[in-house]
VOPAGU-2260 file (C-alpha; in pm, 1 decimal, decimal comma):
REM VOPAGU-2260
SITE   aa  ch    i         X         Y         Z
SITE  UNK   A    0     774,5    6786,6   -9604,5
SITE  UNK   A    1     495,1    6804,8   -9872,0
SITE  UNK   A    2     424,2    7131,8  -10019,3
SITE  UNK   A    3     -14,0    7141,8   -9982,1
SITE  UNK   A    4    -195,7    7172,0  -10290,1
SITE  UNK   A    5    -350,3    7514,3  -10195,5
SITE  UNK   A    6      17,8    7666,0  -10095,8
SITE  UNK   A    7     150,3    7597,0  -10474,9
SITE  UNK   A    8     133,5    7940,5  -10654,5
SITE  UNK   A    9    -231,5    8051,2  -10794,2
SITE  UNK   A   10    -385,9    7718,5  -10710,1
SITE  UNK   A   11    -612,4    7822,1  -10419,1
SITE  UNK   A   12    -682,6    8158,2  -10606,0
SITE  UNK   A   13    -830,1    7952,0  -10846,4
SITE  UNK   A   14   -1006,2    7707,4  -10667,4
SITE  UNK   A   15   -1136,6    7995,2  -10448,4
SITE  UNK   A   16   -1303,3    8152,0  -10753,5
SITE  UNK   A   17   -1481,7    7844,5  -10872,5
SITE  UNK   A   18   -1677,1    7792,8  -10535,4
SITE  UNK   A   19   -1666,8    7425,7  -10518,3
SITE  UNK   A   20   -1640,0    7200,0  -10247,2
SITE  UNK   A   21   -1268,6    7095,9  -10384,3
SITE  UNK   A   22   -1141,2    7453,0  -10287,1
SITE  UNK   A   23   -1248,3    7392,2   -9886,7
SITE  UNK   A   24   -1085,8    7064,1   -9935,3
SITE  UNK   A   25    -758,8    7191,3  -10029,5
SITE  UNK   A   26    -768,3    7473,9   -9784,8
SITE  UNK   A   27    -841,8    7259,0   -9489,2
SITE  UNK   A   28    -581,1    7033,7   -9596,5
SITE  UNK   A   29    -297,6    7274,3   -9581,5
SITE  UNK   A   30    -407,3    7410,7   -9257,6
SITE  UNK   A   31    -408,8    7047,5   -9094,0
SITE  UNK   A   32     -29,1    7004,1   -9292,0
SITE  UNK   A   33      85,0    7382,0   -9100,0
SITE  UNK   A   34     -30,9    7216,8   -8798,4
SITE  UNK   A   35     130,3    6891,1   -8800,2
SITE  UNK   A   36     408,6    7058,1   -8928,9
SITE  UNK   A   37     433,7    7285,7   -8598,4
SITE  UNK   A   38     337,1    6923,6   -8390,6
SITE  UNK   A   39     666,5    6816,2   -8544,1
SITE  UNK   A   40     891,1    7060,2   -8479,4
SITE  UNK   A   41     784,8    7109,5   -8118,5
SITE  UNK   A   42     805,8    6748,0   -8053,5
SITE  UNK   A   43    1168,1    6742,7   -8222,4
SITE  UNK   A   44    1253,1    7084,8   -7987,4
SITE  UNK   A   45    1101,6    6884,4   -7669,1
SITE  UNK   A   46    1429,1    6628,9   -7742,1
SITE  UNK   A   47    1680,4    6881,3   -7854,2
SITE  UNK   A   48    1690,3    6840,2   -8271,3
SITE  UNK   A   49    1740,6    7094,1   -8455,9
SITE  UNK   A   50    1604,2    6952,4   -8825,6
SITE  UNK   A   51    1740,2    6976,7   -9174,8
SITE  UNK   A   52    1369,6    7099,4   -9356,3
SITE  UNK   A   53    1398,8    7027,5   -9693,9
SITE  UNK   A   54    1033,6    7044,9   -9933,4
SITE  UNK   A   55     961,3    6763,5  -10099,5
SITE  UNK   A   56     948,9    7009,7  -10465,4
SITE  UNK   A   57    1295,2    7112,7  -10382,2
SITE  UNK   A   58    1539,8    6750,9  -10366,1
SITE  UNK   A   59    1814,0    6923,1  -10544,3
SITE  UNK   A   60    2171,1    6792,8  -10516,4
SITE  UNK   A   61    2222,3    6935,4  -10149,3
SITE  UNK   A   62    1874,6    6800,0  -10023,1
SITE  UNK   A   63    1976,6    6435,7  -10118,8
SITE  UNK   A   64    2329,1    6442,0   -9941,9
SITE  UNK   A   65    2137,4    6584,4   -9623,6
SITE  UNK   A   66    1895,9    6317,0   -9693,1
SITE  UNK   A   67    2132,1    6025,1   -9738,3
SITE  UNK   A   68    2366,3    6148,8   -9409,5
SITE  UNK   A   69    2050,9    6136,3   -9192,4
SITE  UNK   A   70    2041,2    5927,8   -8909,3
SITE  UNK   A   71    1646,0    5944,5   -8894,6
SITE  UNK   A   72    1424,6    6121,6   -9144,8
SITE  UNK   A   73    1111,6    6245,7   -9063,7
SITE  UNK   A   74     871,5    6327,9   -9336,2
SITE  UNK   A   75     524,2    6517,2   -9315,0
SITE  UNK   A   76     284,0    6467,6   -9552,6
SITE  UNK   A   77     148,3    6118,9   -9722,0
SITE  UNK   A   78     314,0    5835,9   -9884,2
SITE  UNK   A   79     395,4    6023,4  -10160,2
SITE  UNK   A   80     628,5    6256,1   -9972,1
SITE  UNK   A   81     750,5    5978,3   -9798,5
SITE  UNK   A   82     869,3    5707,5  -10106,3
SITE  UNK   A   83     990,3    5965,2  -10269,0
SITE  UNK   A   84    1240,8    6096,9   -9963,8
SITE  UNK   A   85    1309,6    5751,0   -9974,4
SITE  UNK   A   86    1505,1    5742,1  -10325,0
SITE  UNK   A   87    1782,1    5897,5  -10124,3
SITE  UNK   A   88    1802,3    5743,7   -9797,1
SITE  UNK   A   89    2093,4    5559,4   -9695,6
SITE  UNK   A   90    2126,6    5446,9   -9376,9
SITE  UNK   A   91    1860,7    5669,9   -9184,1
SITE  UNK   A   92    1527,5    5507,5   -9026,5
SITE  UNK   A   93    1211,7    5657,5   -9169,5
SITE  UNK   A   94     893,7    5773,3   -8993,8
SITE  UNK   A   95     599,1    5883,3   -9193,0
SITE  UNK   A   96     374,9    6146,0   -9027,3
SITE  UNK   A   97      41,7    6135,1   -9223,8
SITE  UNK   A   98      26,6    6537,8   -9192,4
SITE  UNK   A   99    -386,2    6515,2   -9324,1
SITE  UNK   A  100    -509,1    6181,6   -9268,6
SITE  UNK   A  101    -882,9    6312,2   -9398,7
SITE  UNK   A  102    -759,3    6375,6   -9757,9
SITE  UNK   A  103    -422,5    6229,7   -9735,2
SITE  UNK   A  104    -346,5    5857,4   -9782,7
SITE  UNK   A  105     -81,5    5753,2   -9541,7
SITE  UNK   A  106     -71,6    5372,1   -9552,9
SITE  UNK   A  107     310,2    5413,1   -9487,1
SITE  UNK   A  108     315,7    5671,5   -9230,9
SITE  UNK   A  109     341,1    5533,4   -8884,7
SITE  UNK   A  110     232,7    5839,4   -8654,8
SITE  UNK   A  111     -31,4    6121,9   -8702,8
SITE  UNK   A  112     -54,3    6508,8   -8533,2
SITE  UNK   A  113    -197,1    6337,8   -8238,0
SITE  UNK   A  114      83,4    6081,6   -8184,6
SITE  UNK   A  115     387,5    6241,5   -8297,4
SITE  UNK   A  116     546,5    6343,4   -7969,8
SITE  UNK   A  117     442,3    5962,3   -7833,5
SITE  UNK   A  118     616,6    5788,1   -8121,0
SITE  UNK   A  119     955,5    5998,3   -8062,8
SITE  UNK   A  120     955,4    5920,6   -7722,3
SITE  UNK   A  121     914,4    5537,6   -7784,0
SITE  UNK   A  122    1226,0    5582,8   -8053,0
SITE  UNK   A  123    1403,2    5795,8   -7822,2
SITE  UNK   A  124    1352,5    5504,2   -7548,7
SITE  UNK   A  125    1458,2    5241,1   -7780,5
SITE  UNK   A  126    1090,1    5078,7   -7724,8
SITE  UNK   A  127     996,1    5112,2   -8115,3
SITE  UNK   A  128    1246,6    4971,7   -8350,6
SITE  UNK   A  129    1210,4    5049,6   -8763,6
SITE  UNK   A  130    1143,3    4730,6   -8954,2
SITE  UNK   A  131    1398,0    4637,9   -9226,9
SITE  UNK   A  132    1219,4    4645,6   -9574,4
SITE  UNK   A  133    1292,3    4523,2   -9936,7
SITE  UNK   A  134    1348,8    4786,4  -10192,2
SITE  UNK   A  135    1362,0    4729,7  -10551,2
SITE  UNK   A  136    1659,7    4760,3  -10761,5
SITE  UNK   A  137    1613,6    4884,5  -11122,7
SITE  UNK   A  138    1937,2    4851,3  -11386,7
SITE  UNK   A  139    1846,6    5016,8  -11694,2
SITE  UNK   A  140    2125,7    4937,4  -11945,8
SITE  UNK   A  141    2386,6    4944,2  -11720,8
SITE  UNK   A  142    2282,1    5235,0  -11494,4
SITE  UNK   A  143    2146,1    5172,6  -11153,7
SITE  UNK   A  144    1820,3    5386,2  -11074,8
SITE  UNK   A  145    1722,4    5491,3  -10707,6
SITE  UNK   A  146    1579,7    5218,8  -10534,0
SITE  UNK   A  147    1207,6    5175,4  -10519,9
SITE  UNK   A  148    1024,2    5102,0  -10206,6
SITE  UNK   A  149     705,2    5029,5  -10381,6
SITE  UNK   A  150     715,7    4974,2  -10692,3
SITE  UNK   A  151     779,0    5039,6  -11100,5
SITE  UNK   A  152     554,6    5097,2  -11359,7
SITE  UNK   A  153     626,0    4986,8  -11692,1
SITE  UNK   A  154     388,1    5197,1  -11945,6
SITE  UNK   A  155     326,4    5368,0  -12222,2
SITE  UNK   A  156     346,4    5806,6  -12191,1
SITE  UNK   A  157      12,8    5797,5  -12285,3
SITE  UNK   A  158    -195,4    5632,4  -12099,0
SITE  UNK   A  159    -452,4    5523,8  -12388,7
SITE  UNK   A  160    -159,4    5371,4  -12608,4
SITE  UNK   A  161    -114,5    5019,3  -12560,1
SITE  UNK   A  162     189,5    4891,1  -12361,0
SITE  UNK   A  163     465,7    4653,3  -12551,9
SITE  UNK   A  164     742,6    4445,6  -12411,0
SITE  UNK   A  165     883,5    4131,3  -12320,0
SITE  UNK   A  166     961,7    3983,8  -12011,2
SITE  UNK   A  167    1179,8    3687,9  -11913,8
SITE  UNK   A  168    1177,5    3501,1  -11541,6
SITE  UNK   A  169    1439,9    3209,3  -11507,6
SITE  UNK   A  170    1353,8    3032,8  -11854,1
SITE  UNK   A  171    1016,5    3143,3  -11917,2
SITE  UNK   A  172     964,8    3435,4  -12202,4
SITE  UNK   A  173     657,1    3631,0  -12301,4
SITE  UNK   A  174     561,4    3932,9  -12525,2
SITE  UNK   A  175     299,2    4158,6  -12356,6
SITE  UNK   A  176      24,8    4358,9  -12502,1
SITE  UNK   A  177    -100,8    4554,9  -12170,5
SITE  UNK   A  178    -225,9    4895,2  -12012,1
SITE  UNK   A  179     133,3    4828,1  -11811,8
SITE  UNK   A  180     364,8    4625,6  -11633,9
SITE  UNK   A  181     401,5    4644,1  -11194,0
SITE  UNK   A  182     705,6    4541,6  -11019,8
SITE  UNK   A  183     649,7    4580,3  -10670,3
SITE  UNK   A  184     822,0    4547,6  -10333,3
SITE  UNK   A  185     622,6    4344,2  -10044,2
SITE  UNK   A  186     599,3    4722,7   -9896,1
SITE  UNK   A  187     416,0    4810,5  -10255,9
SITE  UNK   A  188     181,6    4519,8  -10245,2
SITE  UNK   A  189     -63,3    4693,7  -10060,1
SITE  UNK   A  190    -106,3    4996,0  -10359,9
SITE  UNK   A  191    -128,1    4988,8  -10668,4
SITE  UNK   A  192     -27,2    4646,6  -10754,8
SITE  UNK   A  193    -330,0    4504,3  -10529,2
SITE  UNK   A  194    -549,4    4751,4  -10708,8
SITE  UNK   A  195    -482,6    4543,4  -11010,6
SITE  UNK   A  196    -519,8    4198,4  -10860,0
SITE  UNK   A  197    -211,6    4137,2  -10708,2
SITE  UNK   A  198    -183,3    3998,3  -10370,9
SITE  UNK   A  199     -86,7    4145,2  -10079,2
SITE  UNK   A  200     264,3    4046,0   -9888,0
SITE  UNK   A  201     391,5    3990,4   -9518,0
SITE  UNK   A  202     614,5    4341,9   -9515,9
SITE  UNK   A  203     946,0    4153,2   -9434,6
SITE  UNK   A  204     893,0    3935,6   -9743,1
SITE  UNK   A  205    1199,7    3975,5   -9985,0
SITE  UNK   A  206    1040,6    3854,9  -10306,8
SITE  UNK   A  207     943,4    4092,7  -10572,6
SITE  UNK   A  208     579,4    4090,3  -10716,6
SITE  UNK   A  209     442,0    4165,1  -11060,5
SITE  UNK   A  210     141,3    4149,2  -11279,9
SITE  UNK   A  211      28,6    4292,0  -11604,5
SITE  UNK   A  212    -217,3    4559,1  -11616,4
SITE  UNK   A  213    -549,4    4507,0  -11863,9
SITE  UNK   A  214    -330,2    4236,3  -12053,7
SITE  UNK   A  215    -401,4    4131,9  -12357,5
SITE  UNK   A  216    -528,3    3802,2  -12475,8
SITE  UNK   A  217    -572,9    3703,9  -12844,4
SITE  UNK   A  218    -893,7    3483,7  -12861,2
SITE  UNK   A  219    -893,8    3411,7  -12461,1
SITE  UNK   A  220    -556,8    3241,1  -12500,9
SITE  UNK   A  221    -373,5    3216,7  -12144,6
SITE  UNK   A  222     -77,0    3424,4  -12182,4
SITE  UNK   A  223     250,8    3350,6  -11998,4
SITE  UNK   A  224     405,9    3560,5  -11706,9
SITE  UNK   A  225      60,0    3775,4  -11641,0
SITE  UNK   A  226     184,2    3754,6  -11282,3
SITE  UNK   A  227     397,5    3612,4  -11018,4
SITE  UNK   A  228     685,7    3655,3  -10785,1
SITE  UNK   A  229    1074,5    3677,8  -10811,3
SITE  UNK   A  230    1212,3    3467,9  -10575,3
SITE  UNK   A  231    1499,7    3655,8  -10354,9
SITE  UNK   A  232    1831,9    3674,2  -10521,7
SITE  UNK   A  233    1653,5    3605,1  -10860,7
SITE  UNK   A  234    1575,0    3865,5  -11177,6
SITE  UNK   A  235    1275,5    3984,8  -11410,3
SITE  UNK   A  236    1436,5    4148,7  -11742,8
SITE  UNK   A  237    1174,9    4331,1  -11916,9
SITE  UNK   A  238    1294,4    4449,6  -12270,0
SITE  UNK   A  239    1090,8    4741,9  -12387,5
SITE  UNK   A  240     867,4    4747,4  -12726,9
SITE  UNK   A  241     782,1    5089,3  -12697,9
SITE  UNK   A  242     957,5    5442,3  -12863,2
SITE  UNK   A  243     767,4    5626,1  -12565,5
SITE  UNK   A  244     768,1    5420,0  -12357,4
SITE  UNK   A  245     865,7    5480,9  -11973,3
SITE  UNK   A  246     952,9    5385,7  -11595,3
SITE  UNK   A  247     794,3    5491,2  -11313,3
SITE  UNK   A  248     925,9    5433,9  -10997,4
SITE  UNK   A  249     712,7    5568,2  -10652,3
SITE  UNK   A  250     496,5    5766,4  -10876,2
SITE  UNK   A  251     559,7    6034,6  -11129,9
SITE  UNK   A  252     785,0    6245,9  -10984,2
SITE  UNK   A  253    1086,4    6030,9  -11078,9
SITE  UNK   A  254    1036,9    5916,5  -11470,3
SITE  UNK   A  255    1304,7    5774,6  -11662,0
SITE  UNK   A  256    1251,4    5664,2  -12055,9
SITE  UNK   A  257    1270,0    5330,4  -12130,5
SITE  UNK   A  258    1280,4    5298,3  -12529,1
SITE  UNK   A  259    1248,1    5066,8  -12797,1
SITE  UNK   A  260    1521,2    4777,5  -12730,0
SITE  UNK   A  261    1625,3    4895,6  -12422,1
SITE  UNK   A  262    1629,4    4645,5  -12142,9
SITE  UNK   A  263    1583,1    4657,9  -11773,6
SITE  UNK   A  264    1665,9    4398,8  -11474,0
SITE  UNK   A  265    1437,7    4434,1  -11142,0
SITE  UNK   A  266    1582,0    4297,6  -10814,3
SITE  UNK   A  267    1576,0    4336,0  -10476,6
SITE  UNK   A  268    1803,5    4607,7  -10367,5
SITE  UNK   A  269    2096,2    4454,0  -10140,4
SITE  UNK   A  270    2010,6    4709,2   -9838,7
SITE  UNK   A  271    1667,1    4706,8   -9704,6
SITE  UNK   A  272    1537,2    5050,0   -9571,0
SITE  UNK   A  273    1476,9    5117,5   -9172,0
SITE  UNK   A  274    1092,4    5178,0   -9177,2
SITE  UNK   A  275     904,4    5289,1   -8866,8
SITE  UNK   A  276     583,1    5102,1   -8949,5
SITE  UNK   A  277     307,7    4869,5   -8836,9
SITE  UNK   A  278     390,7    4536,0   -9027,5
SITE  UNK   A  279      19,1    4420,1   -8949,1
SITE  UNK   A  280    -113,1    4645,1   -9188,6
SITE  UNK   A  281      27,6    4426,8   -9431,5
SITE  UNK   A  282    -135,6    4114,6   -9331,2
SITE  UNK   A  283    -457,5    3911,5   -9379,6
């Protein structure tokens, strides 16, 4: 489960104080999250499961073995809670519950306050089956990161400083000048990715999907590998050109450096993830 904005120490105290409309916000959000929460827990009771509750601020080395010996994983909050649970799942079937769908985006989160009880019956029935989904597969120099069930951002620390680094698909090469580099999943295609100009994927698609961010062209020249897809079962090494520079996978809560020289290979992940999901959200 998430842990609200307004529930992390001093941060409604402060927000309280300044009278603006962004203090309400936050407040009403963690009251809706304390009530989906509760919707959650009863509808688990209803069917005999006791849960594991782990917050989303606290994956230490427990949480992730509970988390990876899950049959079924349950998280409350929005998609951020969600991908990054998923770093550690194994074998378990995820189901999002959006726990604020006014202020929270939950693109990946099948069921809401309203439908959570529903949606466990259906599992519990056998009626609603997760869809297998790619993840992406990041070796950094030898070392195999947590899969990705979005995507990876390639990018400078700052976000001002210009992003360096070449790229090779199959046999074509380019050097990159950018504001950063995406490598996304089909699941990913729909976030940030798309906000960029990529294009959006059927969910059970298992190429990979990247495009350059603000790229850089000297004198309107057409630069190579801008965008395009890795075809399943092949690789897109990206070599870095940056002392600070870093990946990003899911987000910011797992960052891992990727300096000067240092190369990484992206590819789908051999074991999709069990996702509880509406797969037409990704089409048209």
């Amino acid at each position: 489960m998430k842990t609200p904005v307004a529930a992390r120490e001093g941060v409604a105290d402060r927000l309280g104080r300044t009278g603006r409309s962004l203090g309400r916000e936050v407040t009403s959000a963690a009251h809706e999250q304390e009530l989906t929460l509760a919707a959650v827990h009863q509808a688990l009771a209803d069917r005999d499961v006791a849960p594991v509750v782990i917050s989303i601020d606290s994956l230490d080395e427990r949480a992730r073995h509970a988390i990876g010996k899950a049959r079924l994983v349950v998280t409350v909050g929005g998609d951020g809670t969600l991908l990054t649970a998923s770093h550690w799942v194994t074998g378990a079937a995820v189901l999002g519950v959006n726990s604020a769908p006014r202020s929270s985006v939950g693109y990946l989160a099948l069921a809401r306050r309203a439908t959570i009880a529903r949606i466990l019956a259906r599992i519990e029935r056998g009626t609603l089956l997760p869809t297998p989904v790619a993840r992406l597969e990041a070796e950094l120099e030898g070392q195999i990161l947590p899969p990705a069930l979005n995507d990876i951002l390639i990018a400078h620390e700052r976000p001002a400083a210009t992003s360096r680094y070449q790229l090779r698909l199959g046999a074509k090469q380019a050097k990159h000048r950018s504001s950063g580099l995406w490598v996304s999943t089909a699941t990913g295609s729909t976030a940030g990715i798309r906000s960029a100009g990529g294009r959006k994927m059927a969910l059970t698609s298992r190429r990979l999907q990247f495009r350059a961010r603000e790229l850089y062209r000297p004198y309107e020249k057409d630069v190579a590998l801008e965008s395009g897809f890795v075809p399943e079962g092949g690789e897109l090494v990206v070599e870095s050109a940056m002392e600070a520079g870093w990946l990003f996978p899911d987000g910011t809560r797992l960052a891992v450096p990727f300096h000067f020289g240092a190369r990484a290979v992206f590819r789908v992940a051999e074991e999709p993830m069990l996702l509880f999901a509406d797969p037409e959200r990704w089409t048209g």
